[in-house]
C-alpha positions, -999 to 999 in steps of 0.1 A, spaced: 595 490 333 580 457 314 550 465 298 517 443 314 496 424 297 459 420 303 454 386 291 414 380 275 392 351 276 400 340 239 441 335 248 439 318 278 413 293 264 436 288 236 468 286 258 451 255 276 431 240 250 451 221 214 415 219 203 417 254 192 421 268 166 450 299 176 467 278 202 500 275 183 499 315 180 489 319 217 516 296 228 542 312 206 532 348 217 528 341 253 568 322 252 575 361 246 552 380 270 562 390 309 547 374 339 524 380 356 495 384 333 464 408 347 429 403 344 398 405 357 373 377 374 352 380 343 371 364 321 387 334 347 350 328 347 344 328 312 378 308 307 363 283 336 332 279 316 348 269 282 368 254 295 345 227 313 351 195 291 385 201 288 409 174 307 418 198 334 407 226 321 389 247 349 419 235 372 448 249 350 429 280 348 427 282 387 466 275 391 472 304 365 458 321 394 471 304 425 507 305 414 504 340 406 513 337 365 476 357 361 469 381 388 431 405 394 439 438 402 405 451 390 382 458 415 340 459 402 326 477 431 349 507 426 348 503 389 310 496 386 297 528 372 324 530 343 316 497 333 282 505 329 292 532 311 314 513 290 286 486 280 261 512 271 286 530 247 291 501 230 257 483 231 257 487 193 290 460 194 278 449 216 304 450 246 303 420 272 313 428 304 344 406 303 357 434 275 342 463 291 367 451 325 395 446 302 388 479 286 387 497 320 416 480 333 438 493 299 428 525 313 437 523 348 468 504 340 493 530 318 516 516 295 491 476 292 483 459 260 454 437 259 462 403 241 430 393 229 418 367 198 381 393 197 381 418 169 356 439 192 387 456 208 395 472 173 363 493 174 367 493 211 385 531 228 396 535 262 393 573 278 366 576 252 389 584 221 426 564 224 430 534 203 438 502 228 473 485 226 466 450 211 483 416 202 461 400 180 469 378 153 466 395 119 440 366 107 417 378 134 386 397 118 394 392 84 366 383 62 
């Protein structure tokens, strides 16, 4: 069984965008990573909004979608209340409710790694104790 990635806002920015600054690292790790990707409306919208002065931006984002390469499983309404939990555990961080529906989808989703350019989902836990599976660029959170 292929592992699945749930794909954060930071990645897919940088997957569409040669302004930033990881999008040789997020185009090299993504050449090696299964499709479909899995996320979460959260972040598309996120992604949408960044992406907003971008030659195409908003509109690549959307055909991620509409071809099926990045797929939304997660479902809010049923997942409301451990969200909510989620963001209030980690107020401190604090968690945006993009992570906390990533977080929540590595726990409904065995066996998914969250490739993510945030730092956040070092501290971050899912099922309150287990460290989340990450690719993340080494560079990421250093000092």
């Amino acid at each position: 069984m292929k592992q699945s990635i749930l794909i954060d806002t930071g990645p897919l920015v940088a997957l569409i965008s040669r302004r930033e600054s990881y999008h040789k690292w997020v185009t090299q790790q993504v050449a090696n990573l299964p499709y479909p990707f899995l996320t979460c409306e959260a972040v598309i919208t996120e992604a949408c909004f960044l992406l907003h002065d971008v030659y195409n931006g908003e509109d690549t984002v959307m055909e991620f979608v509409s071809t099926g390469n990045i797929q939304i499983p997660f479902q809010l309404t049923a997942e409301s209340e451990s969200i909510r939990v989620l963001m209030k555990r980690y107020q401190n961080v604090p968690m945006s409710f993009a992570d906390a529906c990533l977080v929540r989808m590595s726990e409904l989703i065995k066996g998914s790694c969250i490739l993510t350019l945030d730092s956040d989902f070092r501290v971050y836990r899912k099922n309150r104790n287990e460290a989340i599976d990450l690719i993340i660029s080494d560079e990421i959170g250093k000092g």
